[in-house]
N, C-alpha and C positions, 0 to 999 in steps of 0.2 A: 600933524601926527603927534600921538601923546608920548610920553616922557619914555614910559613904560617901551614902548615902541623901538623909539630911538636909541634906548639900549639896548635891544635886543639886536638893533643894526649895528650896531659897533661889537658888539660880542660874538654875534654869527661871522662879520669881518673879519675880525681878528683870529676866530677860530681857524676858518678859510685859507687865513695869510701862515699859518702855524702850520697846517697839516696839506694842504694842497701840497703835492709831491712837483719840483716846478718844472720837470720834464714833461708833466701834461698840460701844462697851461697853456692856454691858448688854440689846444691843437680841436681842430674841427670833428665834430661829429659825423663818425664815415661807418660802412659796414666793415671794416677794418678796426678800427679804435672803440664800439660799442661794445659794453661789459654786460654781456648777456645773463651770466651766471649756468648753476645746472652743476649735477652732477658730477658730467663730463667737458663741465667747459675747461679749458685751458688760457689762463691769464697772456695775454701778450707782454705785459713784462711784471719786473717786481712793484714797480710804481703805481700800477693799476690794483694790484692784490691788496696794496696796502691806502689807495684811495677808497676804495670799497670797504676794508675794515675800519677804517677810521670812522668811516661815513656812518656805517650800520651801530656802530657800538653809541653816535650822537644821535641813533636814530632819524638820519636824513636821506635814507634810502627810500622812505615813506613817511616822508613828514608829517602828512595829519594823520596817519593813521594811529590808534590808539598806544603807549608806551607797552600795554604789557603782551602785548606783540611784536615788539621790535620797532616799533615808528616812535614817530617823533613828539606828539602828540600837540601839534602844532597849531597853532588857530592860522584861519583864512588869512589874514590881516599878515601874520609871522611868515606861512608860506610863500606868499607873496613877495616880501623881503629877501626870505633867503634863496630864491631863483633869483631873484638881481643882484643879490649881493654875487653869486654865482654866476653868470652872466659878467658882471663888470669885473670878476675875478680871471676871469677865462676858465673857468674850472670847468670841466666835463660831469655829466650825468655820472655815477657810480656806479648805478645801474638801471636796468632796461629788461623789461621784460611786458608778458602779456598776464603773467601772476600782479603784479602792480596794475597796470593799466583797467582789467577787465575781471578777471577771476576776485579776486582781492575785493575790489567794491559788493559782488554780488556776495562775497561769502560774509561779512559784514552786516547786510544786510539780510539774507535766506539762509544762513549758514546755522547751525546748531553754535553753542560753546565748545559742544568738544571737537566741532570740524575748524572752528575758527582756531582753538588750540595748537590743532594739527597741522595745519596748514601755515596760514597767516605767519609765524615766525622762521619758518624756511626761504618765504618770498623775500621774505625783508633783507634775511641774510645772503639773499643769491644763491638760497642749496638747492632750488627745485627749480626748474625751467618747465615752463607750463604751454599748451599750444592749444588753439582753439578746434573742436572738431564741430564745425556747423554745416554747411555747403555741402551736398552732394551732388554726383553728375545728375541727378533731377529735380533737386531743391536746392537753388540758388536763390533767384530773387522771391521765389514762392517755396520760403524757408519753412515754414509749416509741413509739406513734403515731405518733410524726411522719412525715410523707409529705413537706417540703419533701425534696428531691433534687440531690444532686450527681453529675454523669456526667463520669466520666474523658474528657478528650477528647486525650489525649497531652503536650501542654505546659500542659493548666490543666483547669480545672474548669468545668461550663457546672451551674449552680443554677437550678433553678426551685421554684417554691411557694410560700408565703405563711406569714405570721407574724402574729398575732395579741394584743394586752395589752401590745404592746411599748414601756412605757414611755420618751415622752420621744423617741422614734425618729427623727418631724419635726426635733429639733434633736441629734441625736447625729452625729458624725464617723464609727466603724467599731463593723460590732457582731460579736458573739459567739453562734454559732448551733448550733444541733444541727440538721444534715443528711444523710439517709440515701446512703452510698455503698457501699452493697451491699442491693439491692434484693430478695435469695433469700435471708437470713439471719434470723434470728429476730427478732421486733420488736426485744428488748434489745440485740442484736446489730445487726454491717453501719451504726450511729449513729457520723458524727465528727464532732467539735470543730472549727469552723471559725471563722476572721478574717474578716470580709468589710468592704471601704469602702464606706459607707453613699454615698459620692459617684461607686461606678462606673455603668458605663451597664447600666440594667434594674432596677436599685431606685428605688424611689417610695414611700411612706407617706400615708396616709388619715389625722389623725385621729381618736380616734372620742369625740364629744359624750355628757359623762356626765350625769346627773341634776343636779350642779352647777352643771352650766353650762362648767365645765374643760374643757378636753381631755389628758389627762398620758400617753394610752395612744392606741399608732396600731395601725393592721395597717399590715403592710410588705410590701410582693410582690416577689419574684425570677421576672424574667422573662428567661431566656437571660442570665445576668450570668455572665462570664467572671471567676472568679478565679483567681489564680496557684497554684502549685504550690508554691513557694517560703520556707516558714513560716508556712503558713497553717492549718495541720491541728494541732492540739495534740492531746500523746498518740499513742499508735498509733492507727494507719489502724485503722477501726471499732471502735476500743473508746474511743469518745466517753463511751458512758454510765457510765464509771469516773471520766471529770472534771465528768460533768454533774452527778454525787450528790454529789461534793466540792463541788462550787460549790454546791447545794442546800442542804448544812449552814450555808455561810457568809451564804445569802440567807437562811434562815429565820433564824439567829441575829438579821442585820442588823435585819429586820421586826419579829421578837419585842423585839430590846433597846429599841423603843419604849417599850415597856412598863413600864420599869424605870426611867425616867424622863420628867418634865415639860420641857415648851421649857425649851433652855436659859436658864440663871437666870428660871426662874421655878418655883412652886412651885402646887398646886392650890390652897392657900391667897390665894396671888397673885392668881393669875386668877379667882376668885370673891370677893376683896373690890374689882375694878375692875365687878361683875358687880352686878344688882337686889339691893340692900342689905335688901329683905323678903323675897325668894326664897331669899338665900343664908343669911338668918340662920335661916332655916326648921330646927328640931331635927331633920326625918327627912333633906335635904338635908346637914345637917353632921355628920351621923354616918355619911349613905355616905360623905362626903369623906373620913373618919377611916379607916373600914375600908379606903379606895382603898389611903391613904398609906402604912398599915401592910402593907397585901400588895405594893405596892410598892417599899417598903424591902425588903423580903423577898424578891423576884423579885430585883431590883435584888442584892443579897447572892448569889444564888443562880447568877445570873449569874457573878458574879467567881468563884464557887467552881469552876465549870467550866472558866474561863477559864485557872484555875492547872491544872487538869485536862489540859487540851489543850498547856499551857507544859511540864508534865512530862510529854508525849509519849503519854496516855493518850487523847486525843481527845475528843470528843465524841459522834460519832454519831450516833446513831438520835433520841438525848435531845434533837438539834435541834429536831426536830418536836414534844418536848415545852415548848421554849424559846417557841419559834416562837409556840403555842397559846397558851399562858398570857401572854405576850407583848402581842397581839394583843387578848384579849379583854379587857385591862387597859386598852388604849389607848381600846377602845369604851367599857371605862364612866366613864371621866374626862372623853369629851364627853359622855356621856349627862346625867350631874351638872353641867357644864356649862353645858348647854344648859337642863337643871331649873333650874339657880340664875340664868339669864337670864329666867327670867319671860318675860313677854311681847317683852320681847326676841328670843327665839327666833324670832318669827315676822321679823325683820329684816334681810332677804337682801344689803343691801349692803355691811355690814363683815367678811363673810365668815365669821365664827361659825360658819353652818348650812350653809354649802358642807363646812367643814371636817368637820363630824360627820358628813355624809352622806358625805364620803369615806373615813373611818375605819371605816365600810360592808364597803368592800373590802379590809380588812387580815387578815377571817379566809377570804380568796380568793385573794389573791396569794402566791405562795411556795408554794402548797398550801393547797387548804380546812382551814378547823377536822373537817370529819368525815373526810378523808384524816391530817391529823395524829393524831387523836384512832384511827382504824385501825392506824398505825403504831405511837405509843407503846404500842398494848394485842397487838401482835403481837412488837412489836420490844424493845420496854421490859420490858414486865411479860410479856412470854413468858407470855400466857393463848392455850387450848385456841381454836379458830377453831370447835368446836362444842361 
């Protein structure tokens, strides 16, 4: 590692050791302790408000993204460091959102200057909480589909239709939507990218009650909702489905890099020696655990190999959906062992353990099915015959 480097690890360390608030360290990544941001978010305590300010103001809320947006402006190589230096710190995330994750990369790239003005430095700072509106109850995995509708109406846009899985919706500020505004053009086609504020008039969200007991996914309905003209369409007018695949590679990545690792600071070894001390010492239980860690160091590896991939301008691609997949079904078998090493524990609904597994259910659903991934990589990846 070069010199250059080296100090950057010792500076980001010390930074870390300075301002990390030390009532958060350590503490695991939960839907409880995640610092969503928004409008209306409400901090759980002062130590979070003020890890989040600290954070934004060294631009580490989005490290590579560029300084005069609120990031960090961070190369691959530095990023990299300061997740482990954060990692071996116990520090928690700042923040977490789907503005970072997905919207953020696509406005970067399709975005005007003055939509990236507009946007990109609210994400940074945790003022906008953003939610994806893609899926409808007839365009799921044949996302093309979509029927919600936008009709020119001279100075704005009149949206009608419905949205579906839309995580988080109930509590999100503006979302990010695919809507058809050419109604004669080929499903793939006549799709734009649209801004919409989740607080104009004719949007509403439902909830919808999972097997858990959660709710983390709503339908949303657009009923005669007036949006403006004015920066709200990314990309050119109907060729939405050019940023919708972009942002797709970023969501599947996002979902899959579960997989590639454990709550932060924690380790599966962790979480099943706080678990049934006769269940987890079981030999057929600690040799899946073995196999998990080993394929997960390895995803985990596999991961960053890409990641320098995409740094030297090679991309990613199609390989998302292979990221995505192995990602996903990694994450399912660490609760399944889990839940095996909680013994009769498992049957104990209130510390949330069994909520957690049954929603790790939906990981190879969201972003794309495991059998849509698995279609992709074997057409897209390995270019085999379709008969």
């Amino acid at each position: 590692m070069s010199e250059t480097l080296e100090n950057f690890r010792t500076e980001i360390a010390d930074w870390i050791a300075a301002n990390l608030p030390p009532e958060l360290q350590g503490v695991a990544q939960s839907e409880e302790t995640i610092c969503w941001g928004g409008r209306n978010w409400q901090f759980t305590s002062g130590a979070q408000r003020d890890w989040l300010s600290r954070c934004h103001a060294r631009g580490l809320t989005c490290p590579r993204w560029p300084t005069e947006y609120g990031g960090g402006g961070l190369s691959r190589a530095e990023e990299k460091i300061l997740r482990e230096e954060m990692d071996r710190s116990g520090a928690p995330s700042p923040l977490q959102s789907f503005g970072i994750w997905m919207l953020g990369p696509a406005l970067l790239k399709f975005g005007t200057d003055e939509q990236k003005a507009a946007h990109l430095p609210d994400i940074t700072a945790g003022k906008i909480r953003w939610c994806q509106g893609y899926s409808e109850p007839g365009a799921g995995s044949d996302l093309a589909n979509v029927q919600t509708r936008a009709e020119d109406m001279g100075d704005h846009w009149l949206v009608n239709g419905s949205k579906i899985w839309t995580s988080y919706a109930d509590k999100a500020d503006k979302i990010f939507a695919l809507v058809r505004t050419d109604r004669e053009a080929p499903k793939h086609l006549g799709i734009s990218f649209m801004l919409i504020d989740m607080e104009a008039p004719g949007v509403t969200t439902k909830p919808i009650r999972l097997i858990s007991g959660a709710s983390p996914f709503c339908e949303t309905f657009f009923d005669n909702v007036k949006v403006p003209k004015e920066g709200t369409i990314v990309g050119e007018m109907n060729r939405g489905w050019d940023v919708a695949k972009y942002l797709l590679t970023h969501e599947r990545e996002m979902i899959g890099g579960g997989g590639g690792g454990l709550l932060a600071g924690s380790t599966l070894a962790d979480l099943m020696g706080t678990l049934d001390p006769v269940a987890a010492a079981d030999p057929f239980i600690q040799t899946q655990a073995m196999e998990l860690e080993v394929d997960a160091m390895a995803f985990a590896l596999t991961m960053e190999r890409y990641k320098d991939m995409a740094e030297a301008g090679q991309g990613v691609g199609h390989a998302s959906a292979m990221l995505k997949y192995y990602g996903t079904e990694l994450n399912k078998r660490r609760h399944e062992i889990v839940m095996s090493a909680r013994g009769t524990n498992s049957l104990d609904w209130e510390d949330g353990a069994a909520a957690t597994w049954l929603r790790t259910k939906a990981n190879s659903i969201e972003g794309g099915t495991s059998e849509v991934m698995l279609d992709i990589i074997a057409k897209r990846v390995l270019e085999l015959p379709s008969k």
